[in-house]
C-alpha positions, 0 to 999 in steps of 0.5 A: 789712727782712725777717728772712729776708734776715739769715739766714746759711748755716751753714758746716761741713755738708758730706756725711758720708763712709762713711770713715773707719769706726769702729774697730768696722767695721774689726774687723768687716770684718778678721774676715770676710776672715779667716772667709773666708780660713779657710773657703777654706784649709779647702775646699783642705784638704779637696779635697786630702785626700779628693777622689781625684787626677785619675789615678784618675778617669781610670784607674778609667774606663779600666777600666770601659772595658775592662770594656766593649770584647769584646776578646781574652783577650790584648788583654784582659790587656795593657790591665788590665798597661798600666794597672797599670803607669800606675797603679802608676808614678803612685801611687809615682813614676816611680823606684820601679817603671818599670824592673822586669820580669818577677818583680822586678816581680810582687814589688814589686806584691805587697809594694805591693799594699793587698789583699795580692794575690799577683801571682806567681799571675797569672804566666804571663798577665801575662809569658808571654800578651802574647807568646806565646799557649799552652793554659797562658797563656790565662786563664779567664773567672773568673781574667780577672775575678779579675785584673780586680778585682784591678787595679780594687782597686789603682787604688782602693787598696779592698777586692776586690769582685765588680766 
């Protein structure tokens, strides 16, 4: 008889399975989902709090377009009061400002502006020149730019540059 025909298979020696893990691996695994949910509630923080909103991307390059385009003294002026007034209208609601005209509204600009601009010495160009065109209403190269960087300081709520 031959001794290798009384050898058995040994029963028991199946493949190892991954899982379940050791207590170890489940910790490490549980701290990395919790790493990178912190790093990802961290980035959402982030993006929120200093990234600028869509709106002022959108109306800062609607100035520069204006600041392109050889339009009118009047077009001019009723393109840079349109968008203080989008601006103004996204910034504080719908309900703050949208229903004011005439001095009421170069009031309420003035008390939110963030350069405490006097919007009440840009009167006459912004209530009088969109509708009526006089020697005393059409602006000045430097008061249209005066104007222009004032409403470039209220959409980016800095400082008033030469723009």
């Amino acid at each position: 008889m031959n001794p290798t025909e009384q050898l058995r298979d040994i029963d028991g020696l199946y493949a190892v399975s991954p899982f379940p893990l050791a207590t170890g691996w489940w910790i490490v695994i549980g701290l990395s989902i919790l790493v990178l949910l912190a790093i990802w509630l961290g980035w959402q923080a982030y993006r929120r709090r200093y990234r600028p909103p869509v709106w002022i991307k959108a109306a800062t390059q609607q100035w520069q377009n204006l600041e392109k385009q050889s339009l009118s003294p009047q077009e001019q002026v009723i393109a840079l009061q349109q968008l203080l007034r989008i601006t103004a209208i996204k910034k504080y609601g719908r309900a703050a400002c949208a229903g004011l005209s005439g001095d009421a509204w170069l009031t309420w600009l003035t008390e939110h502006d963030p350069n405490n601009v006097n919007w009440h010495d840009y009167r006459c160009f912004l209530l009088e020149l969109p509708y009526h065109v006089t020697e005393n209403t059409t602006p000045t190269v430097t008061e249209l730019q005066q104007l222009s960087a004032a409403v470039y300081a209220w959409i980016e709520e800095g400082e008033l540059t030469d723009v």
